[in-house]
C-alpha positions in Angstrom: 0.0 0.0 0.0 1.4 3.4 -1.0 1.8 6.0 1.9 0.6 9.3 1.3 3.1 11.8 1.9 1.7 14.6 4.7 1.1 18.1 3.0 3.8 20.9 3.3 2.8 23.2 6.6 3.2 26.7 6.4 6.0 28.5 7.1 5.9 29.9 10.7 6.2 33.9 10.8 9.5 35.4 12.7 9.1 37.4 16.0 11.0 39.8 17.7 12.9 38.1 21.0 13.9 40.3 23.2 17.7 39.5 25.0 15.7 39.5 28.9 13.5 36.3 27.5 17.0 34.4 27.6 17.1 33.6 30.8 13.4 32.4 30.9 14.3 29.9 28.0 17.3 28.7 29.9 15.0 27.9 33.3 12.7 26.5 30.6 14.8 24.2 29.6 16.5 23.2 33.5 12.6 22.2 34.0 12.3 20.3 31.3 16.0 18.4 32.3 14.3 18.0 35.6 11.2 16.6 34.7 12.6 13.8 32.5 16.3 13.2 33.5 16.7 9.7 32.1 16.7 10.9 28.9 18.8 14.2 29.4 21.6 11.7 30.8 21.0 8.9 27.8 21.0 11.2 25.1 24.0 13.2 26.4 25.8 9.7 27.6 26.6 8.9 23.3 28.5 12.2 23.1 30.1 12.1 26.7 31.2 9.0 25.8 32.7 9.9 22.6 34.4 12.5 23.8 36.1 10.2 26.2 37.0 7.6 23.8 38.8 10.4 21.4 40.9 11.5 24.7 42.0 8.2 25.1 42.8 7.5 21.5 44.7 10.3 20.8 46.3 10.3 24.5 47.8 6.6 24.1 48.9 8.0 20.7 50.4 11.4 22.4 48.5 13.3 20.0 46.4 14.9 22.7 46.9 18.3 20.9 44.1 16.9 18.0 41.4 17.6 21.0 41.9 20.9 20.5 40.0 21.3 16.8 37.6 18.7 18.0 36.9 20.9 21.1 36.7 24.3 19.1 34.5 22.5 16.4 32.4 21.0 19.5 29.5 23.4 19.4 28.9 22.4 15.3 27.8 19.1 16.7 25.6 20.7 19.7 22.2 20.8 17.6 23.0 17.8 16.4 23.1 16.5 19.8 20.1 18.4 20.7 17.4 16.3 17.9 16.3 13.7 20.5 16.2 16.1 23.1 13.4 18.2 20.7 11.5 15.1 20.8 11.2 15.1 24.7 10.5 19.0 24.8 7.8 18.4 22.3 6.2 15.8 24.0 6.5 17.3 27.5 4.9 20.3 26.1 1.9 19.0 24.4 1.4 16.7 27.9 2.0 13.2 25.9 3.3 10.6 28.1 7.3 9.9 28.4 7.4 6.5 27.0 11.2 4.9 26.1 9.1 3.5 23.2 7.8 6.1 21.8 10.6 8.5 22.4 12.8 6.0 20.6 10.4 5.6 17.8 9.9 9.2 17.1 13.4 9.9 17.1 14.1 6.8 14.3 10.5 8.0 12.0 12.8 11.0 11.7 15.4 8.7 9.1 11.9 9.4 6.6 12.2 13.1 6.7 14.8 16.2 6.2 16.6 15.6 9.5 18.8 13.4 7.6 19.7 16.0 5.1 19.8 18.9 8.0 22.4 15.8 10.1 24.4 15.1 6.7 24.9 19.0 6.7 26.1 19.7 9.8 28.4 16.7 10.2 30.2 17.6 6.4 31.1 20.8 8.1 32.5 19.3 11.1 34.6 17.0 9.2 35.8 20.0 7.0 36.5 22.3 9.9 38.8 19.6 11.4 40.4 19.4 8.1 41.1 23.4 7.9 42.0 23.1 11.6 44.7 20.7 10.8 45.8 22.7 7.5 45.8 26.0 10.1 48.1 23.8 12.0 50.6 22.9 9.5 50.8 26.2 8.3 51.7 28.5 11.3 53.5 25.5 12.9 55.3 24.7 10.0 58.6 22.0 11.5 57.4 22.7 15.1 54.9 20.1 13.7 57.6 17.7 14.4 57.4 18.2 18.0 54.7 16.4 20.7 52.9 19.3 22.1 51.6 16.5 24.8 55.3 16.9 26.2 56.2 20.4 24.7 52.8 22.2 25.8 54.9 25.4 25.4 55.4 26.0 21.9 51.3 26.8 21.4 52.8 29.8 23.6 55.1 30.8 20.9 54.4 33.8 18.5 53.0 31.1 15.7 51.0 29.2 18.7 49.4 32.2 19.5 48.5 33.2 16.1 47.7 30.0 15.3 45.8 29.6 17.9 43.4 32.7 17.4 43.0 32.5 13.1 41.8 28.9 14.3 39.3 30.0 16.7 38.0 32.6 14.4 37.6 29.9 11.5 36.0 27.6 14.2 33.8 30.8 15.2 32.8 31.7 11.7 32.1 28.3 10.7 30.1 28.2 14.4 28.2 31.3 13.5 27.4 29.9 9.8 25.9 26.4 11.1 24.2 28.3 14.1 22.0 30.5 11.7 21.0 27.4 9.4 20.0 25.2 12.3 18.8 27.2 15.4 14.9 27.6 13.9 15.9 25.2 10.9 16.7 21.9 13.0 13.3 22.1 15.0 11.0 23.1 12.7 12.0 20.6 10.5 11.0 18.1 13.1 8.3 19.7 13.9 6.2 20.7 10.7 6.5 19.1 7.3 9.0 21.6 5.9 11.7 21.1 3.1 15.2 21.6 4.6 16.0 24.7 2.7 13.1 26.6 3.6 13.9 25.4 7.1 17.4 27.3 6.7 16.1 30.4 5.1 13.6 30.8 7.9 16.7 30.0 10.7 18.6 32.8 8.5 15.9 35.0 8.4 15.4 34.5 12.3 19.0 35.1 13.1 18.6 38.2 10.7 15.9 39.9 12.3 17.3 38.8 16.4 20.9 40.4 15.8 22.0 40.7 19.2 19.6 38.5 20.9 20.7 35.6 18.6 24.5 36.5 19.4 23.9 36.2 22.8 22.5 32.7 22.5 25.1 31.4 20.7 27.7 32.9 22.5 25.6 31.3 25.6 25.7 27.8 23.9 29.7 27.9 23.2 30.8 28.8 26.5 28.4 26.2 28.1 29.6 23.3 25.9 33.2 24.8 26.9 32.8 24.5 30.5 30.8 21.4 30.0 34.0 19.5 28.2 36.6 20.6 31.0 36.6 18.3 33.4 37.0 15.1 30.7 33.5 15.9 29.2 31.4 15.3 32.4 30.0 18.1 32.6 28.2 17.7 29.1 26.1 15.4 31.4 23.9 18.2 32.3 25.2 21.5 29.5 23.8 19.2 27.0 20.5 18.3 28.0 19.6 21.7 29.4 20.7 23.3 26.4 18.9 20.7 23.8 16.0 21.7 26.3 16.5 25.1 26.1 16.8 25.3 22.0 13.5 23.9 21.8 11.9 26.8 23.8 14.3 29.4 22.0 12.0 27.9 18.5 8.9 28.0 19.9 9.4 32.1 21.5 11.2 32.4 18.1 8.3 30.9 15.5 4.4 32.6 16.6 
């Protein structure tokens, strides 16, 4: 039997967020963290996890200095990290029942959609900002390359350290900014109305767009959070992440009338 595909919904109109609601959709989404924890800590486990297991890897190889574009290029991943979370903010605000089941399920039905595309997107520019974060390497480091930074911590110190250190994190920053504006409206609305990816992104762009500084803020909000959440050997992603995946659902629905 054929399945009928669902017809497209209308785009959502804009508003105007104002930078005092921030705070509000932060508590928002503590209380939603609160409310259903398991899933906060199972959905944040996978990336804790990974996080851990690249330490280790590159520590037994003393390359621990590759964290270091994987950190920076850390908050591309964060709405990424944040789909499953949607789920449990959605169903949390329309009073549906917490079910592993059905959580699970809804979060697979997505494979049949544009989260795919919207997932594909942000992980090819992930992988390409670790490749211009090792070419930014290479290039300012030039035969200092040569040396283990694990045991010469030092020479990121140096004049080209420095510099190389701050062209990188304002690539990492640019590429941050570039991936927030396609995904901040564009990952949840895609999940939550039947919208084609690239209207999803024009709307995020056109949301960013008309929320300057309020939209800055957030971001800058959601880098140093996932910062402080990595520093003590990703731990503290435990709770950053699921607050934050929380929070980005509330930050759509103030964002879309």
């Amino acid at each position: 039997m054929q399945t009928i595909a669902s017809p497209p919904s209308e785009v959502p109109h804009i508003r105007d967020l104002q930078v005092s609601e921030i705070p509000d959709i932060l508590k928002a989404g503590w209380n939603d963290f609160k409310r259903a924890p398991a899933f906060g800590l199972m959905f944040s486990g996978f990336y804790v996890l990974g996080g851990i297991v690249l330490w280790t890897v590159f520590a037994a190889q003393g390359e621990e200095w590759w964290l270091i574009p994987f950190a920076l290029g850390f908050p591309l991943l964060a709405p990424f990290a944040a789909m499953g979370l949607y789920t449990v903010s959605r169903r949390l605000e329309a009073q549906e029942p917490l079910v592993w089941r059905e959580v699970i399920a809804c979060c697979v039905s997505e494979k049949d959609r544009q989260t795919p595309s919207m997932a594909m997107l942000i992980l090819m520019m992930f992988m390409f900002w670790v490749f211009v974060a090792h070419t930014t390497f290479a290039l300012f480091m030039g035969l200092s390359a040569f040396t283990n930074i694990s045991s010469s911590p030092e020479i990121l110190f140096t004049g080209n350290g420095l510099m190389m250190l701050a062209i990188g994190s304002a690539i990492g920053a640019a590429f941050a900014a570039i991936l927030f504006s396609f995904t901040v409206v564009g990952l949840p609305l895609i999940m939550d109305r039947e919208i084609d990816i690239i209207t999803a992104i024009l709307t995020s762009m056109r949301a960013v767009a008309a929320n300057p500084v309020s939209m800055a803020i957030w971001g800058m909000v959601i880098a140093a959070s996932l910062f402080i959440g990595m520093l003590p050997v990703f731990l503290g992603l435990f709770i950053v992440l699921p607050v934050l995946g929380h929070a980005s659902w509330h930050m759509y629905r103030r964002l879309t009338a």
